[in-house]
DSSP file (Angstrom, degrees, kcal/mol; ACC not computed):
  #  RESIDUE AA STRUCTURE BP1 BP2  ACC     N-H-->O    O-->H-N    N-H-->O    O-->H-N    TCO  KAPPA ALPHA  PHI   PSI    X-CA   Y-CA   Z-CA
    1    1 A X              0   0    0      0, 0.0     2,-0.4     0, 0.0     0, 0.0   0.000 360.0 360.0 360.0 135.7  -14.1  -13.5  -27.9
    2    2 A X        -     0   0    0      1,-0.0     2,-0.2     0, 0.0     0, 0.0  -0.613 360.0-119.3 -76.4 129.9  -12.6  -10.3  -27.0
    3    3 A X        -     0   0    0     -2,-0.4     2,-0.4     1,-0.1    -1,-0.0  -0.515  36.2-104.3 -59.5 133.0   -9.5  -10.1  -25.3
    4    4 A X        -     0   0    0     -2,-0.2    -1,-0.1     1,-0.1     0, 0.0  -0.592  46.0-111.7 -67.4 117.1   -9.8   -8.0  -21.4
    5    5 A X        -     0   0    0     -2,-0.4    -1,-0.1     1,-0.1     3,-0.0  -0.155  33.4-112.3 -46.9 131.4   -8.1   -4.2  -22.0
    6    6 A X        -     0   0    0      1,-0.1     2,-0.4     0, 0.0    -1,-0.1  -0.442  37.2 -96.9 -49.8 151.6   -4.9   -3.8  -20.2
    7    7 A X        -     0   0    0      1,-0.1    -1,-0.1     2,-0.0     5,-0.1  -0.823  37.7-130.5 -86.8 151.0   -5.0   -1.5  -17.5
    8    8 A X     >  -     0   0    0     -2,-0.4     4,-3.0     1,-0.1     3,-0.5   0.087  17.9-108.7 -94.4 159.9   -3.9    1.6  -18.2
    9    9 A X  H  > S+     0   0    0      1,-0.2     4,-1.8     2,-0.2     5,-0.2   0.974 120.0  56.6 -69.1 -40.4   -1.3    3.7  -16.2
   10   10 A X  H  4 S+     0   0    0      1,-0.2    -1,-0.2     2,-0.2    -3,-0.0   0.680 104.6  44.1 -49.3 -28.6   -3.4    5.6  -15.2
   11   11 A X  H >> S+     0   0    0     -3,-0.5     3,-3.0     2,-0.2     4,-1.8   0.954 111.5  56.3 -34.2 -93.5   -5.7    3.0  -13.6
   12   12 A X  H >X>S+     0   0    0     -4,-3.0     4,-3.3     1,-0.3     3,-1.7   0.922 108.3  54.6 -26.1 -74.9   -2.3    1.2  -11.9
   13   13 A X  H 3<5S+     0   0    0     -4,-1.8    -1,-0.3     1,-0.3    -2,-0.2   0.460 106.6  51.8 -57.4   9.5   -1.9    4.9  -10.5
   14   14 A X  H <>5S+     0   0    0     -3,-3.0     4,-0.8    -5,-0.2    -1,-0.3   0.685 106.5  48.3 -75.7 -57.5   -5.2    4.8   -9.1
   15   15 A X  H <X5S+     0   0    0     -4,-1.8     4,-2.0    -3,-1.7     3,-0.3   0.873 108.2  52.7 -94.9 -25.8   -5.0    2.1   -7.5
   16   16 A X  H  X5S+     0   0    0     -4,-3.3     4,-1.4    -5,-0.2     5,-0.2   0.862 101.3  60.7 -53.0 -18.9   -1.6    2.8   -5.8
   17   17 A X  H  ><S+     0   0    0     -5,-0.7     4,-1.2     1,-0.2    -1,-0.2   0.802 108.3  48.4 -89.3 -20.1   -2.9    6.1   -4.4
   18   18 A X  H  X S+     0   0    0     -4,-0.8     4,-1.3    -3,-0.3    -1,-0.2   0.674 107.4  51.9-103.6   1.9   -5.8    3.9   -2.4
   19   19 A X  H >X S+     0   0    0     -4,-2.0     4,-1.8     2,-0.1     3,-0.7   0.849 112.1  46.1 -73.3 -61.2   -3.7    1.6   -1.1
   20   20 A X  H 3X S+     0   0    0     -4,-1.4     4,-3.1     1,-0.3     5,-0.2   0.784 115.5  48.5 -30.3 -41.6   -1.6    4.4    0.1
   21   21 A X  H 3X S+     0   0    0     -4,-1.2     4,-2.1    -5,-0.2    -1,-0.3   0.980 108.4  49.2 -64.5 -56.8   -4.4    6.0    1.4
   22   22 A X  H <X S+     0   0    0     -4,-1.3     4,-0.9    -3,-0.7    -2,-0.2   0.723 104.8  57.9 -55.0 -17.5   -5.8    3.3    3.0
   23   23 A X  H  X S+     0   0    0     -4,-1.8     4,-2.7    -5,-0.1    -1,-0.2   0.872 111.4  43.0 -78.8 -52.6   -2.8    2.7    4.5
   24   24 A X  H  X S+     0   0    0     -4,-3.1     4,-1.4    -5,-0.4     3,-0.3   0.976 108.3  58.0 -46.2 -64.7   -2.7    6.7    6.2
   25   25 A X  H  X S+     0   0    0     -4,-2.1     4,-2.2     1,-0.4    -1,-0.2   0.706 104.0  47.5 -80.7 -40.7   -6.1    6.6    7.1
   26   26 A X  H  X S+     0   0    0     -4,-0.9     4,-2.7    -5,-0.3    -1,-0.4   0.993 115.7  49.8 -69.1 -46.7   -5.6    3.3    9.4
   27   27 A X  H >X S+     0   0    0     -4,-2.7     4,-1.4    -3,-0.3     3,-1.1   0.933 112.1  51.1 -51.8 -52.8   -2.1    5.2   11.1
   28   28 A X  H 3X S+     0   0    0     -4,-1.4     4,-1.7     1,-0.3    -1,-0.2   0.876 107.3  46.9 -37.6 -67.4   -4.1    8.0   11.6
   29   29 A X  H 3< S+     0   0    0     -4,-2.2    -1,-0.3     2,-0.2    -2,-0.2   0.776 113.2  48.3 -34.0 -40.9   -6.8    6.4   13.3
   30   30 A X  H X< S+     0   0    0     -4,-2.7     3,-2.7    -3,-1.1    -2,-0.2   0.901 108.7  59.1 -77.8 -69.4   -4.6    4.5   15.5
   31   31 A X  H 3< S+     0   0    0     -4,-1.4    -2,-0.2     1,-0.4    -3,-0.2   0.483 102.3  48.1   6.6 -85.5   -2.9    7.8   16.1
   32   32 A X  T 3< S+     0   0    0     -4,-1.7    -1,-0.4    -5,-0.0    -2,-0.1   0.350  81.1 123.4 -76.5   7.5   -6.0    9.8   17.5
   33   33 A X    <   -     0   0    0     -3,-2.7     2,-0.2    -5,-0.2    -3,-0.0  -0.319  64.3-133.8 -54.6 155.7   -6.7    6.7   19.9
   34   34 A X        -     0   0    0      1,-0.0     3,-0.5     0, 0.0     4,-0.2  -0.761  27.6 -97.5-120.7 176.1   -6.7    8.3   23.4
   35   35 A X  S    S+     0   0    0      1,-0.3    -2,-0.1    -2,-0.2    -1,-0.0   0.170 114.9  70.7 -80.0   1.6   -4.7    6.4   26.0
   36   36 A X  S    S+     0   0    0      1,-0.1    -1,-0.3     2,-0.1    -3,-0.0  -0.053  89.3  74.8-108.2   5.6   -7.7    4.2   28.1
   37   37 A X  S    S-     0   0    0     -3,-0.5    -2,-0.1     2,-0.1    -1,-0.1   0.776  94.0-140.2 -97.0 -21.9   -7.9    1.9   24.3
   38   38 A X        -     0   0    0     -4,-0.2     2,-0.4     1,-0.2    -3,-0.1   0.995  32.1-168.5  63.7  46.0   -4.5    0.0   25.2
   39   39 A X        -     0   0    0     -5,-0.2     2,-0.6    -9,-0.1    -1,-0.2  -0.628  10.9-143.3 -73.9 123.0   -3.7    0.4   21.3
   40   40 A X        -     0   0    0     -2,-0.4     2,-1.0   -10,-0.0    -1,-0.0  -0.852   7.6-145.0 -60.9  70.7   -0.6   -1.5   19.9
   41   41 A X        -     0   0    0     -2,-0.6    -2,-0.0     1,-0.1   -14,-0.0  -0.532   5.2-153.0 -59.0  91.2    1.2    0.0   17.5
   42   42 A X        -     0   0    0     -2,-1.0     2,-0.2     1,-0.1    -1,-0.1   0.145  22.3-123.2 -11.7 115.2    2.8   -2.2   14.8
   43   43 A X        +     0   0    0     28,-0.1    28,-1.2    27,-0.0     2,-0.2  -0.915  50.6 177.0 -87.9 146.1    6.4   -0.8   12.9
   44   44 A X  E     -A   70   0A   0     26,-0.2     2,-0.2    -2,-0.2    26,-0.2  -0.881  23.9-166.3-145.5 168.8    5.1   -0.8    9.2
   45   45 A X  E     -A   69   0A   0     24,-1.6    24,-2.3    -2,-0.2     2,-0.3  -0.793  12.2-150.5-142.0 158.2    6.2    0.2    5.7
   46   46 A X  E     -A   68   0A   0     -2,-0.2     2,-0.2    22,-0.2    22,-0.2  -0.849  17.8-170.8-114.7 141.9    5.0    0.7    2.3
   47   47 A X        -     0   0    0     20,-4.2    20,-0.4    -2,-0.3     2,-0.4  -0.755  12.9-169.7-114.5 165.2    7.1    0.1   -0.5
   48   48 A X        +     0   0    0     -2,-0.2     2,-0.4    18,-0.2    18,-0.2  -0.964  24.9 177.0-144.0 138.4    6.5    0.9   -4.1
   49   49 A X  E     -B   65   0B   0     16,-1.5     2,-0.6    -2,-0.4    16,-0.5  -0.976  29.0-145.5-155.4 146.1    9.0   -0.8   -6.2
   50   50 A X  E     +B   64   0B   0     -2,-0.4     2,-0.3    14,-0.2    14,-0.2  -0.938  27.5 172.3-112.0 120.0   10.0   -1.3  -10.2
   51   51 A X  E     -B   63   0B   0     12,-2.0    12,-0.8    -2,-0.6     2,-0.3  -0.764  15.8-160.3-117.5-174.6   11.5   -4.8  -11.2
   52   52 A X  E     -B   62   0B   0     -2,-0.3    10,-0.2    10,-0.2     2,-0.2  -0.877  13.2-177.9-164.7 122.7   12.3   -6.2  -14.7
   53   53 A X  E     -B   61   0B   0      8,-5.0     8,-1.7    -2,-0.3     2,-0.6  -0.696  26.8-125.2-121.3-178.7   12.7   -9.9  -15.3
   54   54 A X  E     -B   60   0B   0      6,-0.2     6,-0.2    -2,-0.2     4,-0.1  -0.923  25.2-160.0-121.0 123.7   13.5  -11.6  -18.0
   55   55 A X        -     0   0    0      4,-4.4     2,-0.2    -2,-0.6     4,-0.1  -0.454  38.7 -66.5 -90.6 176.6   11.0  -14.4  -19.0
   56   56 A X  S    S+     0   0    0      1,-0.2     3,-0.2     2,-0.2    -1,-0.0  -0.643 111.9  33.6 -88.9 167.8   11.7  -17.5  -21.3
   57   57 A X  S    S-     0   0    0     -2,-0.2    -1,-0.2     1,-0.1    -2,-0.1   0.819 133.5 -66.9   8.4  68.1   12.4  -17.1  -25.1
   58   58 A X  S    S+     0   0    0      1,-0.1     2,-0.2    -4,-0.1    -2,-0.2   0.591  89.4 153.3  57.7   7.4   14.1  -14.0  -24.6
   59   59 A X        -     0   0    0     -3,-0.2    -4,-4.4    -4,-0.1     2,-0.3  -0.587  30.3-147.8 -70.4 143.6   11.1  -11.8  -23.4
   60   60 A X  E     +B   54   0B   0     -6,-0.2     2,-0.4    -2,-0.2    29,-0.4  -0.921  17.5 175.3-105.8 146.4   11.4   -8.7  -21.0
   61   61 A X  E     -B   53   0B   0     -8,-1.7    -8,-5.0    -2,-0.3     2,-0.4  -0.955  13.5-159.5-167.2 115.8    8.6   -7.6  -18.4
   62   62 A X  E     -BC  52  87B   0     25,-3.4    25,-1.7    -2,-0.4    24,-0.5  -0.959  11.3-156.3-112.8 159.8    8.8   -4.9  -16.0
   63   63 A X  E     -BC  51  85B   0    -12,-0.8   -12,-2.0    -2,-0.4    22,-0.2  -0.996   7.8-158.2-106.7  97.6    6.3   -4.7  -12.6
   64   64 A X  E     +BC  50  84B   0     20,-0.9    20,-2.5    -2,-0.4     2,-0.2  -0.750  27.2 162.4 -50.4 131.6    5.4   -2.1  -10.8
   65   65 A X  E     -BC  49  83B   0    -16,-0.5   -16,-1.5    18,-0.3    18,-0.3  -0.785  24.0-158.8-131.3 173.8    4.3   -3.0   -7.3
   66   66 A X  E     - C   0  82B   0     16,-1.1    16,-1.7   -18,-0.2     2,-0.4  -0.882  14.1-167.6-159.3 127.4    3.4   -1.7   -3.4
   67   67 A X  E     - C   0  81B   0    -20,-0.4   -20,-4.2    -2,-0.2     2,-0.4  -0.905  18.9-152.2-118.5 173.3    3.2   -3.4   -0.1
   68   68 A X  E     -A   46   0A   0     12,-2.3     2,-0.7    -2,-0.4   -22,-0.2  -0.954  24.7-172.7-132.5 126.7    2.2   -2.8    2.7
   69   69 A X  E     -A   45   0A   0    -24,-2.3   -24,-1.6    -2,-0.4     2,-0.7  -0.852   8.8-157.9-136.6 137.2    4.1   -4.8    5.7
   70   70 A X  E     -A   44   0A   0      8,-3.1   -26,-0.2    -2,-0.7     8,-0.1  -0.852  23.0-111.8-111.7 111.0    3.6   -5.1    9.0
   71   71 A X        +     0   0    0    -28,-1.2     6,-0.2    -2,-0.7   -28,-0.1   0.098  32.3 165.5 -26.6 122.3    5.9   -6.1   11.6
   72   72 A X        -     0   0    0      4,-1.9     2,-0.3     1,-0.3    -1,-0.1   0.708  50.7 -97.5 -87.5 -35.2    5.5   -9.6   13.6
   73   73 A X  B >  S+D   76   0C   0      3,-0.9     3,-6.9     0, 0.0     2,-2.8  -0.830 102.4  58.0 124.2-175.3    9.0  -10.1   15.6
   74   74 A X  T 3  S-     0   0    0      1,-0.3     0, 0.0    -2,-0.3     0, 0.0   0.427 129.8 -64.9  14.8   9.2   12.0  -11.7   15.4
   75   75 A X  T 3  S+     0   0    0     -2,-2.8    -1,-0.3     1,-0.5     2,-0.2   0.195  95.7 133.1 116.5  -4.0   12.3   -9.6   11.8
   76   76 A X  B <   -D   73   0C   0     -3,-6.9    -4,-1.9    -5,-0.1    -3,-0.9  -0.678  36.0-169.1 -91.9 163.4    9.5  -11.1   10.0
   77   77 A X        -     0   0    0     -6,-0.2     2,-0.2    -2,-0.2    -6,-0.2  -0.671   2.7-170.9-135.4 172.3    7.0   -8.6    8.2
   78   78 A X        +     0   0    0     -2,-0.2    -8,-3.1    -8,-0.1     2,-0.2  -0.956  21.6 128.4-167.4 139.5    3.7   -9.7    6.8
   79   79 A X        -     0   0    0     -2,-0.2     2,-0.3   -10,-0.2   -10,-0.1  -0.903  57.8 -82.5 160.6 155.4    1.2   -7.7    4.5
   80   80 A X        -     0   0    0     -2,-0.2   -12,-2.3   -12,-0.0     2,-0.3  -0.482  45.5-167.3 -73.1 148.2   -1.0   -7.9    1.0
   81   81 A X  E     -C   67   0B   0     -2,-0.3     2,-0.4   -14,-0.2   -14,-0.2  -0.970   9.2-163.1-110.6 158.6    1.2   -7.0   -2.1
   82   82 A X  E     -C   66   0B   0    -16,-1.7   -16,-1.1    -2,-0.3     2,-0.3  -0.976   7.9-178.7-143.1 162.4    0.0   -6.3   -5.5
   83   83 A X  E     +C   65   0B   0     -2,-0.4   -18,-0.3   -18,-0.3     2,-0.3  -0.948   7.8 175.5-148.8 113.7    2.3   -6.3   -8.4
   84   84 A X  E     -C   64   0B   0    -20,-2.5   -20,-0.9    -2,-0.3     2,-0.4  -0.942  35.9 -81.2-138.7 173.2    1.1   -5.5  -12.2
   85   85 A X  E     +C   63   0B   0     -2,-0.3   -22,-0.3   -22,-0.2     3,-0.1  -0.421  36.4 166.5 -75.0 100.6    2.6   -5.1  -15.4
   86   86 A X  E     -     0   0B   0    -24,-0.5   -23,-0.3    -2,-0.4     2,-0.3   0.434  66.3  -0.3 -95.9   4.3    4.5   -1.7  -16.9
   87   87 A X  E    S+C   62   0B   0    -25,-1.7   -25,-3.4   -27,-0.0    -1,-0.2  -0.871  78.5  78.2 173.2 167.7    6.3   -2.9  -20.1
   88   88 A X        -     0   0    0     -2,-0.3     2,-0.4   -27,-0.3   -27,-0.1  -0.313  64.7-111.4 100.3 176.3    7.2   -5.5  -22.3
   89   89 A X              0   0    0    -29,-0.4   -29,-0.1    -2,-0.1    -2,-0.0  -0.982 360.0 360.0-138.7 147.5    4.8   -6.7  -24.9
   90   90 A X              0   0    0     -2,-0.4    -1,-0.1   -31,-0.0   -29,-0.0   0.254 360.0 360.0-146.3 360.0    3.0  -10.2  -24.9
């Protein structure tokens, strides 16, 4: 059996640029709502973020990730994330 290729950065940066996108494309949309829809707007962020943990025996792994999070109330946010691997070796 064959092992499944990592994905490549290039890949990863692929798929960050449609979530981002997808992410415009709904503000937009709400945006051009005209004022008889009674549209809600939501505060949101996207984040894009680099960690690096340390796994056990003494292995290193960093993650690149992006959410996207959407306000609720009282401070809580809610929203998919996706998180995959940029260094270390396994």
């Amino acid at each position: 059996m064959m092992d499944s290729p990592v994905p490549t950065a290039r890949f990863r940066l692929c798929a960050v640029v449609l979530v981002l996108g997808l992410a415009g494309s709904t503000l937009a949309r709400a945006q051009q709502a005209d004022d008889s829809d009674a549209v809600v707007v939501a505060p949101a962020q996207v984040r894009i973020g680099l960690e690096k943990l340390k796994l056990p025996g003494d292995e290193d792994m960093g993650l690149v990730g992006t959410t996207y999070l959407i306000g609720v109330g009282s401070g809580f946010q809610v929203g998919p994330a996706a998180y995959g691997a940029a260094s270390g070796r396994r």
